[in-house]
C-alpha positions as CSV (number, residue, x, y, z in Angstrom):
1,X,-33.2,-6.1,15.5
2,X,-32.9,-5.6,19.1
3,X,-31.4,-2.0,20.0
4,X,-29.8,-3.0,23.2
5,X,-26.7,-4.6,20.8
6,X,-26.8,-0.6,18.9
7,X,-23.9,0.6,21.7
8,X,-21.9,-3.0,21.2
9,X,-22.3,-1.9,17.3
10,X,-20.9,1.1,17.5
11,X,-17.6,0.1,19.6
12,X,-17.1,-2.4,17.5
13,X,-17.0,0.2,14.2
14,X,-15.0,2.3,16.0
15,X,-12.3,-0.2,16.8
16,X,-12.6,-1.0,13.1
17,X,-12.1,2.4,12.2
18,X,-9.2,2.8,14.8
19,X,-7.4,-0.4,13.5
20,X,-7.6,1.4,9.7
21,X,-5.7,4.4,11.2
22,X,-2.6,2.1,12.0
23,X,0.2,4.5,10.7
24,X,1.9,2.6,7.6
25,X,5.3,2.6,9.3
26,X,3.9,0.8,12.2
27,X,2.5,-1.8,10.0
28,X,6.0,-2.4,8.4
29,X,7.9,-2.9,12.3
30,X,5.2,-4.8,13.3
31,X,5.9,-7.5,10.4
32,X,9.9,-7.0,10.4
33,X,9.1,-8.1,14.1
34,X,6.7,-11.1,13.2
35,X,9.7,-12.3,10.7
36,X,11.3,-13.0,14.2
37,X,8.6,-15.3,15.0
38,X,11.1,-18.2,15.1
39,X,14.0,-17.1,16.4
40,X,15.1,-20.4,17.5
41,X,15.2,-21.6,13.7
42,X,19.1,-22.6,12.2
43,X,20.9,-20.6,9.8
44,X,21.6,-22.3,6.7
45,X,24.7,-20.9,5.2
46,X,25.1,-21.2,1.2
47,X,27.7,-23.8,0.7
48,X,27.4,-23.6,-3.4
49,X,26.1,-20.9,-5.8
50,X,26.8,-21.6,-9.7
51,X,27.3,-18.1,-10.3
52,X,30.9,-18.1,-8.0
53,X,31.7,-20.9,-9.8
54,X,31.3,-19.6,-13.1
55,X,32.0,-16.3,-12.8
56,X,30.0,-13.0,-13.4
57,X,26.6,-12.6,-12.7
58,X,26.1,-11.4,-16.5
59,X,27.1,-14.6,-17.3
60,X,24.4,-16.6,-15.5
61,X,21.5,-13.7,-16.0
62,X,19.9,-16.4,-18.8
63,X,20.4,-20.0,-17.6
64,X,20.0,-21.8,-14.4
65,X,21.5,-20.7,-11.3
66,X,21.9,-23.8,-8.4
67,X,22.5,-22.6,-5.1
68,X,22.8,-24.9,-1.9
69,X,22.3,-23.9,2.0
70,X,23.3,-26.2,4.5
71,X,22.5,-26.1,8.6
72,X,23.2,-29.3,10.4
73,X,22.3,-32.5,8.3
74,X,19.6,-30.3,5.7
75,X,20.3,-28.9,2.8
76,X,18.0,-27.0,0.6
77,X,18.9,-27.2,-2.9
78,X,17.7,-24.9,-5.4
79,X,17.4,-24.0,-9.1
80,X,16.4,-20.7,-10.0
81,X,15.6,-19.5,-13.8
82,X,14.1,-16.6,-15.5
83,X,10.6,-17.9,-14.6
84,X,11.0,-19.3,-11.2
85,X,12.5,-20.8,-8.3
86,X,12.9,-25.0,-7.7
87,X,13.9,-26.5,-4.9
88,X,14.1,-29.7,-3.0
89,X,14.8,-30.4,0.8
90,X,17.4,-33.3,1.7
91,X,16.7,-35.4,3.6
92,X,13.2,-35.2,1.9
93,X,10.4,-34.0,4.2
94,X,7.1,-32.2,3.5
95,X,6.6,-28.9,5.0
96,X,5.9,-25.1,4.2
97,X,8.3,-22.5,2.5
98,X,8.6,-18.7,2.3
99,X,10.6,-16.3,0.1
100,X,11.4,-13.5,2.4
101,X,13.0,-10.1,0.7
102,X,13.5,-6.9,3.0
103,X,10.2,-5.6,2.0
104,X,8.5,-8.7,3.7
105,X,7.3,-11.8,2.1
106,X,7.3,-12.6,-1.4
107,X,5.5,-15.9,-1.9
108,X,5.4,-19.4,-0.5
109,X,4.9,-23.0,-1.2
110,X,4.0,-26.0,0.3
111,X,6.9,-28.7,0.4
112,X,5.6,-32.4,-0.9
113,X,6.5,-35.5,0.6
114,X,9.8,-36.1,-1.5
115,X,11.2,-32.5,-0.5
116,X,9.8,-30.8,-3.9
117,X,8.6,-26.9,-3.9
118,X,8.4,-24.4,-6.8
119,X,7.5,-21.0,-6.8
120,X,6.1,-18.7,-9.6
121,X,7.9,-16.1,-10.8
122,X,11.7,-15.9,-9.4
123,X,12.8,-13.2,-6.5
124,X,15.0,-10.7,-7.6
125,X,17.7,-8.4,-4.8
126,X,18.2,-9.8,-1.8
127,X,16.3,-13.5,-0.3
128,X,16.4,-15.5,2.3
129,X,14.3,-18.4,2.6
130,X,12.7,-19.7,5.6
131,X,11.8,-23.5,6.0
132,X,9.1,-25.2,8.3
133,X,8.9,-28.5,7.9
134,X,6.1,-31.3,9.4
135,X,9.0,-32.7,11.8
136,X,9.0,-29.3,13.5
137,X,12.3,-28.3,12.1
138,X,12.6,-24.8,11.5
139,X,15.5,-23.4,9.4
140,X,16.1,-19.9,7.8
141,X,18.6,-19.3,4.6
142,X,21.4,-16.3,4.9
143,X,20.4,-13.7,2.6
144,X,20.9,-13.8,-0.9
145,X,21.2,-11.7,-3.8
146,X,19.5,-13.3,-6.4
């Protein structure tokens, strides 16, 4: 090993070591500010939730939920049971989608070809999703107590 790299070594461990020391609260405003990445996205406001129409919460807690967000000419409908979350985009377009809560990101899922997207288990408290799609659409959900 040649020792003339043993000083580049050692800068590099210590900005390793430095980057560990990141304060946890810093972490936490440093993603709250990445969730801001795409500020130009569209709000999709939720046109239709099952539970207004039918009531109580309490009544809905073990069946399907439907909820619908619209912005502009895309809705994202979506299904959401005891053991996960369905959705489809319309117009149908492939993309990526993330389950956001205030604590940051919860999962995601690729979006096929015909709209389609699952995810594996359900969100609970407040959601918003947030919608990226091939066509370079971006589109964020209101938040959602689900």
């Amino acid at each position: 090993m040649d020792h003339d790299d043993d000083p580049l070594l050692a800068e590099l461990a210590a900005a390793l070591r430095a980057r560990q020391a990141v304060p946890d609260r810093f972490v936490e405003l440093g993603r709250s500010a990445f969730d801001f990445r795409d500020a130009v996205a569209e709000l999709a406001a939720l046109t239709q939730d099952s539970v207004t129409l039918a009531g109580t919460r309490a009544d809905q807690r073990a069946t399907l939920r439907s909820l619908t967000f619209v912005a502009g000419d895309t809705a994202i409908e979506v299904e959401l049971t005891a053991t996960g979350l369905a959705g489809q985009v319309v117009p149908p377009r492939a993309g990526h989608i993330e389950v956001l809560t205030p604590a940051g990101p919860f999962a995601e899922a690729e979006v096929d070809e015909v709209g389609w997207f699952s995810i594996e288990p359900p969100p609970t408290g407040p959601t918003r999703l947030h919608l990226r799609t091939e066509d370079g659409t971006a589109i964020r959900t209101e938040w959602t107590t689900l």
